[in-house]
C-alpha positions, -999 to 999 in steps of 0.1 A, spaced: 582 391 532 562 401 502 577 424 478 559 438 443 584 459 420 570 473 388 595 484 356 582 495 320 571 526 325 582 557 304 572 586 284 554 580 252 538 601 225 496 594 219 492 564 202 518 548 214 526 514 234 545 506 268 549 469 288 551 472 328 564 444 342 556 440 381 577 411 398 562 397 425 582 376 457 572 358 492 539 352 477 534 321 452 509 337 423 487 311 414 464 321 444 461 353 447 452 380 422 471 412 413 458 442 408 473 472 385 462 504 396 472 541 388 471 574 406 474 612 387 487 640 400 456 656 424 438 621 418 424 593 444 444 560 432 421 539 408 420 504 397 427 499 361 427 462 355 434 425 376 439 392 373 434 359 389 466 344 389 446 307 390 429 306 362 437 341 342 403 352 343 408 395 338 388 425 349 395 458 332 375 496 339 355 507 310 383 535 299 408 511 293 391 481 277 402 472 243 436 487 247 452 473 279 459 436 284 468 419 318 486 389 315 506 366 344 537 343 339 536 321 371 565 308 369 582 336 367 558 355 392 551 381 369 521 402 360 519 418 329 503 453 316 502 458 279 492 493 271 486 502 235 470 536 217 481 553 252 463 584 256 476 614 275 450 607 301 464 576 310 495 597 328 498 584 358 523 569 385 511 529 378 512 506 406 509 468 411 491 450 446 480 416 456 467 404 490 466 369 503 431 370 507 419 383 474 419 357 444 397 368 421 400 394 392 366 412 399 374 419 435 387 455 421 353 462 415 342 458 458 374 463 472 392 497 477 427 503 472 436 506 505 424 475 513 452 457 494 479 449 515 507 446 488 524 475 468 550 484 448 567 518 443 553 524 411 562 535 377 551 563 355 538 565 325 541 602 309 520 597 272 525 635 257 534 645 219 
């Protein structure tokens, strides 16, 4: 049985920096890619950034390039998010997914959130002063 669980997430003032951790089991990464995505209060859940757990190749949305990083561990089956100069809009509840049939990192961009199979309860990130 496949199981995601995310940790690292927090309240934080503007500026600031958070790590979410999202653990992965039943499914070897190194095949499969892992999306992060996030959903506001009132909002449709978005992607925010992947990675292909193969070869680390990364795909992030335009309002968060140049300040979050995604990063894996395979061997300890762990996807990283590094979030730095958070910005209140970034509040959200942050989740992490996979699916056995998507590997790469730029499948976020043609496949819909409900099409991932695998989630995690999510985390939230509260970024206020």
């Amino acid at each position: 049985q496949v199981a995601l669980v995310e940790s690292g997430g927090g309240l934080v003032q503007p500026g600031g920096s958070l790590r979410l951790s999202c653990v992965v089991s039943g499914l070897t990464l190194g095949q499969s890619a892992v999306g992060w995505f996030r959903q506001a209060p009132g909002e449709e859940r978005e992607g925010v950034a992947s990675i292909a757990t193969d070869d680390g190749d990364t795909f992030y949305v335009d309002s968060v390039k140049g300040r979050f990083t995604v990063t894996r561990d395979n061997a300890k089956n762990t996807v990283y998010l590094q979030m730095n100069n958070l910005k209140p809009e970034d509040t959200a509840v942050y989740y992490c997914a996979t699916d056995r049939h998507i590997s790469t990192a730029q499948a976020m961009t043609v496949i819909d959130p409900p099409s991932w199979s695998y989630w995690g309860q999510g985390t939230q990130v509260t970024v206020s002063a």
